[in-house]
C-alpha positions in Angstrom: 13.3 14.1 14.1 15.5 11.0 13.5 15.4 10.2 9.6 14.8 6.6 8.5 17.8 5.0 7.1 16.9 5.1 3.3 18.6 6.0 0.9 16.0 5.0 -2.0 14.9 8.7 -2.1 17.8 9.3 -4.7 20.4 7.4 -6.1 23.8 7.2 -3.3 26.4 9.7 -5.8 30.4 9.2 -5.3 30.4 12.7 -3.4 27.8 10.9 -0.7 29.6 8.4 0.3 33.0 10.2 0.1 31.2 12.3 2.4 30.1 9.5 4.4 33.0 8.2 4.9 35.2 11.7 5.9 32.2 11.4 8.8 33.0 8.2 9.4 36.5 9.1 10.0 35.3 12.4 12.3 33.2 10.1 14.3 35.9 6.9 14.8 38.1 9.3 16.6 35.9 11.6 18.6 32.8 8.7 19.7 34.2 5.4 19.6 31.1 3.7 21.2 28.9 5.2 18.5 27.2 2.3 16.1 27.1 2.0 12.8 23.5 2.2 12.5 23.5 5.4 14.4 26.4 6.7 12.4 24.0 6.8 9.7 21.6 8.1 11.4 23.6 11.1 12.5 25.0 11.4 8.9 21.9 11.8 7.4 20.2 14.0 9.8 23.1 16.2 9.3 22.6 15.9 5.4 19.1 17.0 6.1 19.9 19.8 8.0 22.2 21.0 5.5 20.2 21.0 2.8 17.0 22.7 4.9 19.2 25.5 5.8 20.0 25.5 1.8 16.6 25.8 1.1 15.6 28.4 3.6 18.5 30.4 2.4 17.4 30.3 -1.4 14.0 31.4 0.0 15.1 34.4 1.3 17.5 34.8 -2.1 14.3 34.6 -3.4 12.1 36.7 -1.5 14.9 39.6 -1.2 15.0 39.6 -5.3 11.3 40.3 -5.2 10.5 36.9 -6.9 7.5 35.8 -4.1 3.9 37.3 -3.8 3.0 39.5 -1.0 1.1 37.0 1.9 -1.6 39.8 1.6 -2.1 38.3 -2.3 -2.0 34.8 -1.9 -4.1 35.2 1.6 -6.8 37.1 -0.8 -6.5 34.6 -3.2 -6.9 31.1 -1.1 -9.9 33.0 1.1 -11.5 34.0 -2.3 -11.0 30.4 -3.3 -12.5 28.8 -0.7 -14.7 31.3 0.7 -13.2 31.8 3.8 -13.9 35.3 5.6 -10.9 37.5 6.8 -9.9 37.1 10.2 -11.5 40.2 12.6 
C-alpha cells in the first residue's frame, strides 16, 4: 500500500529530510524519469517499511524475554469477556 503524502503525523526532524535528501541523490542517478511526487512516495513507503520491520523485531525482543502472555491466556480471557465459546 502506497502511503499518502503527509507528513502531519509528526513533526519533519533534521535527520528526515537529511535522509530525504541522501534518497534523493540515490534516486537522481539511478531513475531519472521518476517524479518528485513519487519520490516521496517511495521515500516514505520505505520509511514505513523500516520502521514495521523495527517494530516486528522489538516484538520478538519482546516475546523471546518472556514479556507477552501466552495466546492461550489472552484467548481465555477475551472468550470469557465476551462469552464466546471455544472453537471445536
Amino acid at each position: 500500500m502506497t502511503p499518502a503524502l503527509s507528513l502531519s503525523q509528526r513533526p519533519v526532524r533534521k535527520e528526515d529530510l537529511e535522509a530525504f535528501n541522501k534518497y534523493v541523490e540515490t534516486l537522481s542517478t539511478n531513475d531519472r524519469a521518476i517524479t518528485f511526487v513519487d519520490c516521496v512516495r517511495k521515500f516514505l513507503q520505505e520509511k514505513q517499511e523500516e520502521e514495521d520491520v523495527d517494530a516486528i523485531e522489538d516484538g520478538i525482543r519482546q516475546a523471546d524475554a518472556g514479556l507477552c502472555r501466552p495466546f492461550e491466556e489472552v484467548d481465555a480471557r477475551i472468550r470469557a469477556k465476551y462469552g464466546w465459546t471455544a472453537n471445536p
